[in-house]
Phi, psi and omega in degrees: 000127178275107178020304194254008164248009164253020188358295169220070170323305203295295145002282187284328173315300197280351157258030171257326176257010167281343170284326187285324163246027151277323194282327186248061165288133142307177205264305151324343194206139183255144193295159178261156183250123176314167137268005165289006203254005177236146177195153181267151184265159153273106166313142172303166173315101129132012173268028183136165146272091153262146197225121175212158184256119180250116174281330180239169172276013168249342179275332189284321167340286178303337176292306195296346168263016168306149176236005171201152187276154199231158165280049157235070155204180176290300211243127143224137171225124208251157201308318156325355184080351183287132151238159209257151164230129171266117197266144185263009183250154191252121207289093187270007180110341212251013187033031169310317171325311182273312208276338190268353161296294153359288193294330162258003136292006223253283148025270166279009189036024129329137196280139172278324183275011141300309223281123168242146190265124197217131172323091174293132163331153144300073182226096163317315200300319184291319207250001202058195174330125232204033215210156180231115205196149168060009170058072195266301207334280190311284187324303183295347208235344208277350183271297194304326166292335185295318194276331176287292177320299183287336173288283224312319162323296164308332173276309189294331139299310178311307179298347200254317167311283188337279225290346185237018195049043195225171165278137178309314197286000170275342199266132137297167153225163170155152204037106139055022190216173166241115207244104152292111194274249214329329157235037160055029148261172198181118138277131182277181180276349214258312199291343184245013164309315201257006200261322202268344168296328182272004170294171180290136149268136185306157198263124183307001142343287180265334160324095218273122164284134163313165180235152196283007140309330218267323186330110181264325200225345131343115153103332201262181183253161188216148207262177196235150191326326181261335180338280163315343144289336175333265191289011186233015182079010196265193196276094196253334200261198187265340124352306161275008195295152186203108146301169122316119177101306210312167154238144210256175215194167189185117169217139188267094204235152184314137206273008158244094197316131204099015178281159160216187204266124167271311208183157164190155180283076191260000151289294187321312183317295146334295195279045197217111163023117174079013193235112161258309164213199206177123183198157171266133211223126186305304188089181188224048156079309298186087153323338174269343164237336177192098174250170200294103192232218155241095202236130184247133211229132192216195199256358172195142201301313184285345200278323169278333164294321180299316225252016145303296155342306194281011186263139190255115159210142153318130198231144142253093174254048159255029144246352178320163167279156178226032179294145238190095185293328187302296198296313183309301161345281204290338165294325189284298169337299238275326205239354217287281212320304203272134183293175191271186194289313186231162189271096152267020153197159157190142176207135214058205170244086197314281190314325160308296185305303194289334156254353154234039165302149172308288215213121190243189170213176202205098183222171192232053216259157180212160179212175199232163178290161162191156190250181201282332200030077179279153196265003154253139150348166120277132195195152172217150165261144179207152173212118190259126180255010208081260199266015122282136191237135145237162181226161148211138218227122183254082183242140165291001188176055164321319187310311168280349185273325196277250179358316178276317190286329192267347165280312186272350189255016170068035152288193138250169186291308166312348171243030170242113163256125209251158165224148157238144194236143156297134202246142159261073215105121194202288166069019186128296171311344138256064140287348194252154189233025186307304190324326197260339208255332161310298169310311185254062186243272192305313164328318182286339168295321169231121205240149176093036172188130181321139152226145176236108170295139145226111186260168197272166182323308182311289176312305202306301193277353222238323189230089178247179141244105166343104161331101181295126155296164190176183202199147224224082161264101205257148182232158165206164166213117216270130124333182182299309210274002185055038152264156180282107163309300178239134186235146176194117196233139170245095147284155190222109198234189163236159175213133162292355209207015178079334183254311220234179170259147171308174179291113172086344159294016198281138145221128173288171190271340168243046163324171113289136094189354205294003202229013168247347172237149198311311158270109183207165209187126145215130193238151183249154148204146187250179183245145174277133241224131129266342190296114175307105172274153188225109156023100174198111171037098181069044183325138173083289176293011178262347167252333180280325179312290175333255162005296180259007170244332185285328169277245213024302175257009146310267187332309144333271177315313190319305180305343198065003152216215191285111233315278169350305164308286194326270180331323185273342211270325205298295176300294180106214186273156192269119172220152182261120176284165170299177335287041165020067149261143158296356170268052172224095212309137169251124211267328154010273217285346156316303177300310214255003171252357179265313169309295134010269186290352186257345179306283202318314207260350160078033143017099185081000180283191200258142185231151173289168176314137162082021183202145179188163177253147184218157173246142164209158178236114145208167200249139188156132180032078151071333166274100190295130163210140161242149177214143161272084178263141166256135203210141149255166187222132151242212215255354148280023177048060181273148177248106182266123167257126176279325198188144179215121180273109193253146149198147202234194157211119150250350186077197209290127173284151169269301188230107171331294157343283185317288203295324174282333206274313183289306173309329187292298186293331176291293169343317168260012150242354135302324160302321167295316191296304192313321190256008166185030158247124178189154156206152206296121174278128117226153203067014162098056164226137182265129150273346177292137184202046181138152180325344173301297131319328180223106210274100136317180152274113199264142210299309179303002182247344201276091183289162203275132164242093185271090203244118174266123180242138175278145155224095165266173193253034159308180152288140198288161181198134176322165180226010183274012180228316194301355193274314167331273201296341169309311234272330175282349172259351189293299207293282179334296169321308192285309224286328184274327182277342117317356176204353168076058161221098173289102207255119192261006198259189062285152341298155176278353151299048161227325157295009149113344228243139190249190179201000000 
């Protein structure tokens, strides 16, 4: 396999394997920790209790020999009483920043106004994994924060034992203290700090987890830490960084991916304002990390965007991509009838059931490729030192960024120190670190000086990695009695390399509907792909929902009756399905957020001419949700979404606030996607290159989001994502039900319909 037919090998592995021991959580039980994975530091004179989780036996060496406190830990609680909490994940908007403190203060009973929030270094060895992707964060994470709150608890009861001569079990906590109720004392935590730093630590084992009854500061809602710099401007991203010294970069790569640099007017450039150099830079090939480009470095970001603008080059694309969204289309149409190449599920007797059905349907449904448009840029600071790097990086997976950037400049990882900067927007798109592998591409050229890469809306839109587009040839078969019988899907996907589907072109075998009906069938074949595809908001299930919850209510009508009965009859008796990891639909815990969203949303009333409700369910990542959109259609096929009713099970929320602020934005950013978003390949080129082009959903277009939680005593499981794919057949559902019009497309602007 060659560099550019591995298109983002190195990418797609690592969130392959951030899925994979996300998927094999049990459904009951968050993964466990050694007590070799925990150690206490010693503190400096007046730092402190500190509590940190060490991933390798060399790091905690260094650590537990630390003579100060350093950040690669969780907890400091310093004799003043403040306390630091580190968060070790990186805040992409998804309120990790807020929610993972939380969880250890939770713990630790701690008062939340003691708690100050404080940024981690990049160092995997201390904190382990570092990355935020597949709405993983909570899940992958909730015993090791639990366990970091609770020994720091414990140990501070034990000092508070000592100092009072009493037994630990006489003791209590809360808000920031240790309480002997029998004779009405009370230590804060601050005053027993340097007393529980010198105790021994406990094996985090035996420390006992709250039970969500116990839960004080779980669940209520909370603003989230930074809001107020947020919203007051201050330099919170990687966008705002400002050196001493810097210089700003601009790089320019062939708008058909495979291209390399023949020649550019790279003198003239030089000579353009502002211009300190311009040089052409090979790449190693690697789409995912430094592909061949022109890069220009100047005294200021705009001063690099004109003489970016001003470049002339020469391309060789006759290995470049020709990819043709028109043509792939039409391949697909050509072949939907026929079954696909390889079988990824079969059971029962498909063919059979389907000739001897009451009644079958037949649809044909597609969605298009779109990139993330994250509303901050891509962008890195990289400062190249000789034998050294430092950066800062608004990345999902800072962690892989340090490993890959320190592999290509012949560094070691000890000698790249990473920051993570809050990003603005990441929904996937910075799981890939080109930006960061870029930046210190160009550093190196000039080395002993800040460069701040930025690329522009266009470089943003024009070189992502992709929503993969796909297709649907859906068949079902209905009895006398209108239940669903036969189930038989011809997907139709892509692949870079001939063998696998691309990142997020995937359908697992235990899709829904496939593992509820008795006959059922999907077979794939894929088109060969060079357009770099990607991780992008629910990979996979943001497109298979749409499809398959939209026949779902084909079928339903077909049957004559009601889409929701039709839908719970579907789900069955309540069970967990295989292999029962929490990434395994509890068709239960299914049944009751679709009742749930149909109570709320008032299901079944009677609606006027030209307005109507439709329903979708999906099951991703670990989140059961159903939604309800109320949607108008008028007579110039204007689309109003009025209100979309969510209701979910993620199992105990951390922060209510967060968690109601994600569903709201996935959800309206399903409207947007369903209703006007996609954009066109042709000749290996995205044509869309701005906002201009690609109608986001503008806020007065923004329907009312009424979001409901189930709180089970499940394992906790993220919410940035599962709220998304209910929310595009919801619309599609209503939209035939206010107008009798069925829509297989995404966008539903492209059937002709405005918003």
């Amino acid at each position: 396999m060659n560099a550019l037919n591995s298109i983002n090998t190195s990418a797609d592995a690592y969130f392959a394997a951030i899925m994979a021991e996300f998927e094999a959580v049990p459904a009951k039980k968050a993964m466990e920790f050694s007590r070799r994975g925990i150690f206490k530091l010693s503190a400096a004179a007046g730092a402190g209790l500190v509590i940190a989780f060490a991933w390798t036996p060399k790091a905690a060496e260094a650590a537990a020999a630390a003579k100060e406190f350093v950040p690669n830990s969780f907890v400091r609680v310093a004799p003043d009483g403040v306390i630091t909490i580190i968060c070790k994940g990186p805040e992409i908007g998804q309120g990790i920043k807020t929610a993972f403190p939380l969880i250890i203060a939770e713990e630790l009973d701690a008062a939340w106004g003691d708690v100050k929030v404080e940024q981690a270094l990049i160092m995997p060895d201390i904190y382990g994994r570092q990355s935020a992707g597949g709405s993983t964060s909570i899940p992958a994470n909730w015993d090791q924060l639990r366990k970091a709150g609770g020994v720091a608890r414990a140990m501070l009861v034990s000092a508070a034992a000592k100092q009072w001569n009493v037994k630990e079990s006489e003791l209590t906590t809360a808000d920031s203290a240790v309480i002997h109720t029998a004779s009405a004392r009370k230590l804060k935590y601050g005053e027993l700090a340097m007393k529980a730093a010198a105790l021994p630590v406990p094996d985090p084992a035996k420390v006992p987890f709250k039970t969500r009854d116990q839960y004080k500061l779980l669940g209520k809602r909370y603003t989230g830490v930074e809001n107020l710099e947020v919203v007051t401007g201050k330099p919170l991203f990687g966008i705002d960084v400002k050196l001493p010294g810097m210089l700003y970069a601009a790089y320019e790569k062939c708008p058909a991916t495979g291209g390399k640099v023949v020649s550019a007017n790279l003198d003239y450039i030089k000579t353009l304002p502002g211009v300190k150099d311009a040089f052409i830079i090979e790449g190693n090939g690697v789409v995912s990390e430094v592909m061949p480009g022109v890069a220009i470095v100047a005294d200021s970001t705009w001063a690099a965007f004109r003489a970016k603008a001003a470049l002339q080059i020469k391309w060789d694309e006759s290995k470049a991509s020709k990819d043709s969204w028109t043509k792939l289309s039409a391949q697909a149409h050509s072949i939907a009838s026929k079954r696909g190449d390889t079988v990824i599920a079969q059971k029962g007797d498909v063919e059979g059931t389907f000739k001897g059905a009451a009644k079958t349907v037949e649809a044909f449904y597609s969605y298009p490729f779109v990139p993330h448009a994250t509303l901050e840029p891509q962008n890195t600071t990289a400062w190249f030192k000789g034998d050294s790097l430092e950066m800062w990086i608004p990345s999902q997976t800072s962690d892989r960024a340090k490993t890959t950037v320190a592999k290509l400049l012949g560094l070691t990882e000890a000698q790249c120190t990473l920051h993570q900067t809050r990003a603005g927007g990441g929904f996937g798109r910075r799981l890939v670190n080109d930006p960061a592998c870029e930046a210190a591409a160009i550093a190196q050229r000039v080395p002993n000086t800040p460069i701040k890469l930025t690329w522009t809306r266009e470089d943003d839109m024009r070189h992502d990695f992709y929503r993969v587009g796909g297709f649907h040839n859906l068949r079902g078969a209905l009895d006398a009695k209108g239940k669903l019988i036969g189930w038989s899907n011809h997907f139709i996907t892509f692949s870079a390399d001939g063998k696998t589907p691309v990142t997020g072109g995937n359908f697992p075998e235990t899709e829904f509907p496939l593992q509820l009906i008795a006959n059922a069938e999907t077979t794939q074949t894929m088109l060969p792909l060079m357009t770099p595809c990607g991780a992008w908001r629910a990979p996979r299930s943001n497109g298979i929902a749409f499809a398959v919850q939209s026949f779902i209510n084909e079928l339903a009508v077909a049957a004559g009756r009601d889409h929701i009965e039709f839908f719970l009859e579907i789900l069955g008796e309540p069970r967990h399905m295989p292999p029962q990891t929490i990434a395994a639909l509890n068709t239960g815990r299914a049944a009751a957020v679709v009742k749930l969203a149909a109570e709320k949303a008032g299901w079944g009333r009677k609606m006027e001419p030209g307005r109507g409700l439709g329903f979708g369910f999906h099951f991703s990542h670990a989140g059961h949700m159903a939604e309800i959109a109320e949607v108008s259609v008028d007579a110039n096929n204007k689309i109003t979404v009025h209100k979309l009713t969510v209701a979910g099970d993620i199992g105990p929320i951390v922060n209510m606030s967060g968690a109601e602020n994600q569903c709201e934005g996935a959800a309206v950013d399903g409207v947007s996607t369903m209703m006007n978003l996609m954009v066109n390949i042709e000749n290996g080129r995205v044509v869309e290159g701005n906002f201009t082009e690609y109608p986001i959903l503008r806020m007065k277009d923004a329907p009312q989001v009424d979001v409901h939680f189930i709180q089970s005593d499940n394992v906790p499981t993220g919410v940035g994502e599962p709220a998304l794919p209910p929310a595009m057949p919801a619309i599609a559902n209503a939209v035939f039900a206010a107008s009798g019009r069925r829509l297989r497309s995404m966008p539903l602007r492209q059937a002709g319909f405005t918003t």
